[in-house]
N, C-alpha and C positions, 0 to 999 in steps of 0.2 A: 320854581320854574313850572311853567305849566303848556301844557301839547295843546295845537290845533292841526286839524291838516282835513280834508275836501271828500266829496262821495266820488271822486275816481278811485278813492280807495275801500277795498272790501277785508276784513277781518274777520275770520272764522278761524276761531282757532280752538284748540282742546282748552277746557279750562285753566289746565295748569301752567297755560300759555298767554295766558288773558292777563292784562296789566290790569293793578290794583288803582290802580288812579282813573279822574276823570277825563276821557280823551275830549276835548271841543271840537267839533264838525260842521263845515260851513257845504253849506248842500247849493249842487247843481238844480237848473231847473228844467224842466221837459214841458214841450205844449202838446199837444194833442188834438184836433177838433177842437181846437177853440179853447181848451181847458189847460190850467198852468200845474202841474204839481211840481212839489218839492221831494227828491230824490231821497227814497227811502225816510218822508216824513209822510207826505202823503200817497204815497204811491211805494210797491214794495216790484219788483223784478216779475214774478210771475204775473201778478195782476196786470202792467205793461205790457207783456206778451199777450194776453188775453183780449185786451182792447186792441193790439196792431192787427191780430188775426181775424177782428172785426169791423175791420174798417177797410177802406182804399188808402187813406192817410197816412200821412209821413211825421214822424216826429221832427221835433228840433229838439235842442239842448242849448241852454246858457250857460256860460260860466258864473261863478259869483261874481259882485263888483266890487270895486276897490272898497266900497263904503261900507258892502257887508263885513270885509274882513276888517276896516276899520273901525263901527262897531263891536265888535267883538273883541279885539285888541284892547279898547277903552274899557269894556266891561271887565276884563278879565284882569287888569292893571290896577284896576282900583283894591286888589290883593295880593297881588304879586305883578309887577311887570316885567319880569324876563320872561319871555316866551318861546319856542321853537314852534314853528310854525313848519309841518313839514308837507310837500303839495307835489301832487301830482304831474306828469312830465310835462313841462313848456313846450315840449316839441308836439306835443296832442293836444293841448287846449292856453289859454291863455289867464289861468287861474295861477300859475308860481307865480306873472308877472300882476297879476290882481293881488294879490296877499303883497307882495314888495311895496304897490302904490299904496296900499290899504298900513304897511308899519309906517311907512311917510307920514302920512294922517296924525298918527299917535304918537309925538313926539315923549308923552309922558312913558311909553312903553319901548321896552327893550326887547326888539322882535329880531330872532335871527330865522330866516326863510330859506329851506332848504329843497332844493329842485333835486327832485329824486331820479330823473330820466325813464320813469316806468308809473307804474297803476295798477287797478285791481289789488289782487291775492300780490304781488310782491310788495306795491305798497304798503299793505296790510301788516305783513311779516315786517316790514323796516319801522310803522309806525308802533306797533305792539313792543319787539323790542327795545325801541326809544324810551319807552314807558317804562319798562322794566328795569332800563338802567338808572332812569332817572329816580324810580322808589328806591334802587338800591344805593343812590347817592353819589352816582358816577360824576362828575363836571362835563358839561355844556360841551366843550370841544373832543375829550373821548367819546360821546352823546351822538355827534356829528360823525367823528371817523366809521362809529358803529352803523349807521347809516349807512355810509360810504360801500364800506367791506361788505355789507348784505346783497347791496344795489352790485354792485359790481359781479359777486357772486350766484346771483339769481336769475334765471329765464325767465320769460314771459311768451308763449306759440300759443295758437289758436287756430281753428279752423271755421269754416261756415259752409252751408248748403246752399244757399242762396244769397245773392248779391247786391241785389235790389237796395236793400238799407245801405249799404256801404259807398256804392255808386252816389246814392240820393243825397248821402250827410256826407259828399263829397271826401272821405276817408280812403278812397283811392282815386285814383284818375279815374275821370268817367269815361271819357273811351278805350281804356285796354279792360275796365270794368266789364261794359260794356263787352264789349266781343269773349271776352273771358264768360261771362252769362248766357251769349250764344251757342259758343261752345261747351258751355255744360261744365266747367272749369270749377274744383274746388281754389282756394288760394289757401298759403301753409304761409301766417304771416308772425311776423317777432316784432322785438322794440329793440332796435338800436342803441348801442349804449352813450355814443357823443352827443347825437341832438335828442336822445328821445323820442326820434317818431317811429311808424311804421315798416316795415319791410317786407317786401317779399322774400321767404327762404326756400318755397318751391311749390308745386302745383301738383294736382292728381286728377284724373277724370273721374274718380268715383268717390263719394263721402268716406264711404270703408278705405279705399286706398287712400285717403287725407287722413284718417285716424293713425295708418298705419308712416305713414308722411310724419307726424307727429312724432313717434315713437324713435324714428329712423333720426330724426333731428335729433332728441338727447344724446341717442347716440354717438352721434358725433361728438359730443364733450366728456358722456359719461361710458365707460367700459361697461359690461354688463354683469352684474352683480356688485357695481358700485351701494354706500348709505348714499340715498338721497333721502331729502325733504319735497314732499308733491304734494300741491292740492289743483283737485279738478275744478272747474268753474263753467258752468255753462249758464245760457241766457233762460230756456226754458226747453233743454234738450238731456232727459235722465238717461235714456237709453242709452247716449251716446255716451253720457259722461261713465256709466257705467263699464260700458265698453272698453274705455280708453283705460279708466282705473285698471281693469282684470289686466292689460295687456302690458301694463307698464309693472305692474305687480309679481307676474312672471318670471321679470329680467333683472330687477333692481332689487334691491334691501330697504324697502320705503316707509319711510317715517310718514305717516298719511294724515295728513290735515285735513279737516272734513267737508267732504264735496257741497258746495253751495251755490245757487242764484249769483249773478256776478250784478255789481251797482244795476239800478235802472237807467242811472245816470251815461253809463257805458253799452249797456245794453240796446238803449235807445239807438246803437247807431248800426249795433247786427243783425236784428230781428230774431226771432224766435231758433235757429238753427245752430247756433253757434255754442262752439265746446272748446276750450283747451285745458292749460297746463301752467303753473306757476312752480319751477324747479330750480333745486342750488344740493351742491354735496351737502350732507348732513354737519361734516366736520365743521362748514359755518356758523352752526349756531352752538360751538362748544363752548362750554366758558361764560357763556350769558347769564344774566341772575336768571 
Protein backbone atom coordinates (compact mmCIF):
# COMPACT_ATOMS: atom_id res chain seq x y z
CA UNK A 1 0.00 0.00 0.00
CA UNK A 2 1.29 3.28 -0.55
CA UNK A 3 0.29 7.03 1.14
CA UNK A 4 -0.63 10.20 -0.77
CA UNK A 5 -2.27 13.11 0.79
CA UNK A 6 -2.16 17.34 -0.22
CA UNK A 7 0.07 20.60 0.97
CA UNK A 8 -2.87 21.51 3.51
CA UNK A 9 -0.74 19.26 5.21
CA UNK A 10 2.53 20.16 7.21
CA UNK A 11 4.80 17.60 8.86
CA UNK A 12 7.57 18.55 11.15
CA UNK A 13 8.27 16.19 13.09
CA UNK A 14 11.49 14.78 15.32
CA UNK A 15 13.22 12.45 13.40
CA UNK A 16 12.25 9.63 15.27
CA UNK A 17 8.84 10.53 14.31
CA UNK A 18 9.35 10.67 10.53
CA UNK A 19 8.03 7.51 8.69
CA UNK A 20 10.33 5.41 6.81
CA UNK A 21 8.47 5.30 3.49
CA UNK A 22 7.83 7.40 0.68
CA UNK A 23 4.75 9.85 1.51
CA UNK A 24 3.26 11.18 -2.30
CA UNK A 25 2.01 14.82 -2.18
CA UNK A 26 -0.09 16.36 -4.60
CA UNK A 27 0.46 20.32 -4.25
CA UNK A 28 -1.90 23.26 -4.12
CA UNK A 29 -1.28 26.05 -6.39
CA UNK A 30 -0.98 30.02 -5.43
CA UNK A 31 -1.00 32.91 -8.10
CA UNK A 32 0.52 36.00 -7.17
CA UNK A 33 0.98 38.93 -9.72
CA UNK A 34 0.55 37.09 -12.46
CA UNK A 35 2.86 34.32 -11.38
CA UNK A 36 1.60 30.42 -10.43
CA UNK A 37 3.88 28.49 -7.95
CA UNK A 38 3.52 25.12 -6.66
CA UNK A 39 3.17 25.03 -2.82
CA UNK A 40 6.29 24.12 -1.22
CA UNK A 41 7.76 23.09 -4.91
CA UNK A 42 8.31 26.28 -6.03
CA UNK A 43 7.67 28.55 -3.51
CA UNK A 44 8.42 27.75 0.32
CA UNK A 45 6.21 29.81 3.43
CA UNK A 46 8.54 32.50 4.18
CA UNK A 47 9.53 33.58 0.75
CA UNK A 48 5.43 34.04 0.28
CA UNK A 49 5.40 36.24 3.06
CA UNK A 50 8.12 38.28 1.66
CA UNK A 51 6.45 38.80 -1.76
CA UNK A 52 2.77 39.67 0.09
CA UNK A 53 4.67 42.26 2.23
CA UNK A 54 5.62 43.68 -1.15
CA UNK A 55 3.06 44.17 -3.09
CA UNK A 56 -0.70 45.64 -2.78
CA UNK A 57 -1.80 42.01 -4.26
CA UNK A 58 -3.90 39.38 -3.03
CA UNK A 59 -3.05 35.72 -3.41
CA UNK A 60 -5.42 33.05 -4.53
CA UNK A 61 -5.13 29.33 -4.08
CA UNK A 62 -6.19 26.22 -6.28
CA UNK A 63 -6.93 23.15 -5.16
CA UNK A 64 -5.56 20.03 -7.15
CA UNK A 65 -7.78 18.70 -9.87
CA UNK A 66 -9.37 15.54 -10.24
CA UNK A 67 -6.72 14.66 -13.06
CA UNK A 68 -3.86 15.54 -10.84
CA UNK A 69 -4.80 12.89 -8.37
CA UNK A 70 -5.82 10.81 -11.12
CA UNK A 71 -2.36 10.82 -12.50
CA UNK A 72 -0.74 9.95 -9.73
CA UNK A 73 -3.14 7.14 -8.80
CA UNK A 74 -2.19 5.59 -12.28
CA UNK A 75 1.45 6.14 -11.71
CA UNK A 76 1.62 4.80 -8.43
CA UNK A 77 -0.59 1.40 -9.48
CA UNK A 78 1.56 0.41 -11.86
CA UNK A 79 3.35 -1.06 -8.43
CA UNK A 80 1.15 -1.48 -5.94
CA UNK A 81 -2.54 -0.31 -6.31
CA UNK A 82 -3.96 -0.17 -2.93
CA UNK A 83 -3.60 3.22 -1.78
CA UNK A 84 -4.62 5.55 1.10
CA UNK A 85 -5.07 8.56 -0.02
CA UNK A 86 -5.47 10.73 3.02
CA UNK A 87 -6.58 14.73 2.28
CA UNK A 88 -7.14 17.60 3.86
CA UNK A 89 -10.74 18.83 5.45
CA UNK A 90 -13.62 19.03 2.66
CA UNK A 91 -15.10 21.66 4.83
CA UNK A 92 -11.90 24.12 3.81
CA UNK A 93 -11.13 23.24 0.43
CA UNK A 94 -12.51 20.83 -2.18
CA UNK A 95 -9.36 18.63 -2.62
CA UNK A 96 -10.97 15.26 -0.47
CA UNK A 97 -13.69 15.52 -3.11
CA UNK A 98 -10.88 16.09 -5.96
CA UNK A 99 -8.88 12.92 -4.79
CA UNK A 100 -12.52 10.93 -4.72
CA UNK A 101 -13.27 12.04 -8.55
CA UNK A 102 -9.53 11.56 -9.31
CA UNK A 103 -9.78 7.30 -7.62
CA UNK A 104 -12.89 7.21 -10.22
CA UNK A 105 -10.53 7.86 -13.05
CA UNK A 106 -8.31 4.88 -12.03
CA UNK A 107 -10.45 2.06 -12.11
CA UNK A 108 -6.98 -0.17 -12.25
CA UNK A 109 -6.29 1.28 -8.65
CA UNK A 110 -7.59 0.60 -5.18
CA UNK A 111 -7.81 4.09 -3.55
CA UNK A 112 -9.47 4.41 -0.20
CA UNK A 113 -9.88 8.55 0.42
CA UNK A 114 -9.94 9.51 3.74
CA UNK A 115 -11.27 13.18 4.77
CA UNK A 116 -9.61 14.03 7.84
CA UNK A 117 -11.89 17.27 8.92
CA UNK A 118 -8.68 19.32 9.83
CA UNK A 119 -5.02 20.43 8.18
CA UNK A 120 -1.64 21.77 8.77
CA UNK A 121 0.36 20.25 11.89
CA UNK A 122 -2.64 17.77 12.77
CA UNK A 123 -2.74 16.49 9.40
CA UNK A 124 0.79 16.09 9.41
CA UNK A 125 0.70 13.99 12.88
CA UNK A 126 -2.37 11.80 11.28
CA UNK A 127 -0.38 11.38 7.92
CA UNK A 128 3.13 10.43 9.64
CA UNK A 129 1.47 8.07 11.69
CA UNK A 130 -0.38 6.29 8.92
CA UNK A 131 2.99 5.75 7.57
CA UNK A 132 4.30 4.26 10.64
CA UNK A 133 1.82 1.82 10.89
CA UNK A 134 1.70 0.99 7.62
CA UNK A 135 5.86 -0.02 7.74
CA UNK A 136 4.98 -1.62 10.79
CA UNK A 137 2.34 -3.92 8.79
CA UNK A 138 -0.80 -2.74 10.46
CA UNK A 139 -3.99 -3.54 7.66
CA UNK A 140 -5.75 -0.75 5.84
CA UNK A 141 -8.77 -0.59 8.23
CA UNK A 142 -6.78 -0.37 11.83
CA UNK A 143 -4.63 2.22 9.38
CA UNK A 144 -7.90 4.20 9.05
CA UNK A 145 -9.31 4.00 12.78
CA UNK A 146 -5.67 5.18 13.61
CA UNK A 147 -6.50 8.15 11.74
CA UNK A 148 -9.68 8.47 13.05
CA UNK A 149 -8.58 8.40 16.99
CA UNK A 150 -5.74 11.09 16.10
CA UNK A 151 -8.30 13.53 14.28
CA UNK A 152 -10.75 13.26 16.93
CA UNK A 153 -8.05 13.67 19.49
CA UNK A 154 -6.27 16.73 18.20
CA UNK A 155 -6.82 20.80 18.14
CA UNK A 156 -6.12 22.91 15.67
CA UNK A 157 -6.55 27.26 17.11
CA UNK A 158 -4.90 30.04 15.73
CA UNK A 159 -4.75 33.46 15.86
CA UNK A 160 -3.86 36.56 13.31
CA UNK A 161 -3.14 40.26 13.56
CA UNK A 162 -4.56 41.29 10.74
CA UNK A 163 -7.60 40.39 8.54
CA UNK A 164 -7.30 41.61 5.34
CA UNK A 165 -6.14 38.03 3.89
CA UNK A 166 -8.98 36.37 5.55
CA UNK A 167 -11.70 38.75 4.59
CA UNK A 168 -10.05 38.74 0.81
CA UNK A 169 -9.78 34.67 0.37
CA UNK A 170 -13.29 34.92 1.66
CA UNK A 171 -12.33 32.46 4.84
CA UNK A 172 -14.73 34.46 6.85
CA UNK A 173 -17.60 36.53 6.16
CA UNK A 174 -16.67 39.74 4.90
CA UNK A 175 -18.77 41.79 6.68
CA UNK A 176 -18.45 40.84 10.50
CA UNK A 177 -14.52 40.63 8.82
CA UNK A 178 -14.89 43.63 8.06
CA UNK A 179 -16.05 45.50 11.23
CA UNK A 180 -14.17 42.97 13.24
CA UNK A 181 -10.82 44.89 11.29
CA UNK A 182 -12.43 48.32 12.26
CA UNK A 183 -12.46 47.58 15.44
CA UNK A 184 -9.16 46.30 15.87
CA UNK A 185 -10.48 42.81 16.68
CA UNK A 186 -8.06 39.79 16.87
CA UNK A 187 -10.22 36.39 15.90
CA UNK A 188 -9.29 32.96 18.26
CA UNK A 189 -10.37 30.59 15.48
CA UNK A 190 -10.63 26.32 15.55
CA UNK A 191 -11.75 23.57 12.89
CA UNK A 192 -14.76 21.94 13.68
CA UNK A 193 -14.79 18.50 14.07
CA UNK A 194 -18.38 17.42 11.92
CA UNK A 195 -17.93 19.55 8.84
CA UNK A 196 -14.35 20.50 9.00
CA UNK A 197 -14.55 24.15 8.66
CA UNK A 198 -13.73 27.13 10.51
CA UNK A 199 -15.03 28.67 13.74
CA UNK A 200 -15.05 31.22 15.80
CA UNK A 201 -13.99 30.31 19.57
CA UNK A 202 -13.57 33.97 20.73
CA UNK A 203 -12.02 37.40 20.21
CA UNK A 204 -9.44 39.64 22.01
CA UNK A 205 -8.62 43.43 21.27
CA UNK A 206 -5.02 42.93 21.65
CA UNK A 207 -2.63 40.31 19.69
CA UNK A 208 -1.05 39.65 23.34
CA UNK A 209 -4.51 39.04 24.88
CA UNK A 210 -5.35 36.50 21.49
CA UNK A 211 -1.98 34.77 22.52
CA UNK A 212 -3.22 34.39 25.75
CA UNK A 213 -7.01 33.56 24.20
CA UNK A 214 -5.19 30.65 22.84
CA UNK A 215 -3.82 29.38 26.05
CA UNK A 216 -7.21 29.78 27.83
CA UNK A 217 -8.75 27.71 24.94
CA UNK A 218 -6.52 24.45 25.87
CA UNK A 219 -7.59 25.07 28.89
CA UNK A 220 -10.65 24.34 28.47
CA UNK A 221 -10.01 20.54 27.51
CA UNK A 222 -6.53 20.25 29.08
CA UNK A 223 -6.14 20.60 33.16
CA UNK A 224 -2.73 22.24 33.81
CA UNK A 225 0.05 20.07 34.05
CA UNK A 226 -1.65 17.82 31.68
CA UNK A 227 1.23 15.37 28.90
CA UNK A 228 0.37 17.06 25.88
CA UNK A 229 1.74 16.82 22.41
CA UNK A 230 2.21 20.72 20.83
CA UNK A 231 3.70 22.10 17.82
CA UNK A 232 3.51 25.87 17.14
CA UNK A 233 2.98 26.95 13.44
CA UNK A 234 3.06 30.31 12.25
CA UNK A 235 2.92 31.95 8.79
CA UNK A 236 5.97 34.17 9.10
CA UNK A 237 5.62 35.37 12.76
CA UNK A 238 8.79 33.88 15.24
CA UNK A 239 8.16 36.26 17.98
CA UNK A 240 4.94 35.22 18.33
CA UNK A 241 5.31 31.75 18.06
CA UNK A 242 7.96 31.88 20.53
CA UNK A 243 5.83 33.66 22.69
CA UNK A 244 3.02 31.34 22.74
CA UNK A 245 5.70 28.25 23.07
CA UNK A 246 7.17 29.71 26.57
CA UNK A 247 3.63 30.25 27.75
CA UNK A 248 2.12 26.97 26.99
CA UNK A 249 5.33 25.30 28.34
CA UNK A 250 4.82 26.82 31.87
CA UNK A 251 1.39 25.02 32.50
CA UNK A 252 1.57 21.71 30.51
CA UNK A 253 4.14 18.62 30.39
CA UNK A 254 4.89 19.11 26.37
CA UNK A 255 6.03 16.87 24.30
CA UNK A 256 7.27 19.62 21.68
CA UNK A 257 7.18 19.16 17.93
CA UNK A 258 9.35 21.56 16.31
CA UNK A 259 7.94 24.99 15.63
CA UNK A 260 7.71 25.55 11.78
CA UNK A 261 6.48 27.77 8.73
CA UNK A 262 2.76 26.41 8.23
CA UNK A 263 2.04 25.18 4.07
CA UNK A 264 2.18 28.20 1.72
CA UNK A 265 -0.60 26.74 0.56
CA UNK A 266 -2.48 27.72 3.93
CA UNK A 267 -0.58 30.48 4.55
CA UNK A 268 -1.68 32.22 1.53
CA UNK A 269 -4.90 32.92 2.93
CA UNK A 270 -3.48 34.59 6.63
CA UNK A 271 -0.79 36.73 5.68
CA UNK A 272 2.28 37.32 7.37
CA UNK A 273 0.74 37.69 11.21
CA UNK A 274 -0.69 34.57 11.95
CA UNK A 275 0.42 31.90 14.89
CA UNK A 276 -1.29 28.98 16.52
CA UNK A 277 -1.42 25.62 17.92
CA UNK A 278 -1.79 21.99 16.81
CA UNK A 279 -2.66 19.91 20.29
CA UNK A 280 -3.96 16.29 21.58
CA UNK A 281 -3.04 14.61 25.13
CA UNK A 282 0.19 12.80 24.65
CA UNK A 283 -1.64 9.47 25.81
CA UNK A 284 -2.77 9.49 21.90
CA UNK A 285 0.05 8.64 20.61
CA UNK A 286 0.86 5.62 22.90
CA UNK A 287 1.31 2.35 21.47
CA UNK A 288 2.13 3.69 17.87
CA UNK A 289 5.12 1.92 16.14
Amino acid sequence: MQIVTDTGMDMFLPAELLPEIEIHVVRHAITLDGKVYRSREDIQSDELQELLMATTSFPTTSQPAPGDFADLYRRLAKTDPDILSIQMSSGLSGTYNAARLGAQMVPEANVTVVDTKTLCAALGWQVAAAARALKAGWPLEKIVALIHRIGDATESIYTIDELKYLIHGGRISHMKGLLASMLHIRPLIGVEKVGGAYVQLGMARTFDQALKGLVNIVARRHAPGSALRVQVLHSYNPKAAETLHHMLDKIYQCTWMPVAFMSPALAAHTGPSMVGIAYAAAATFEGLP
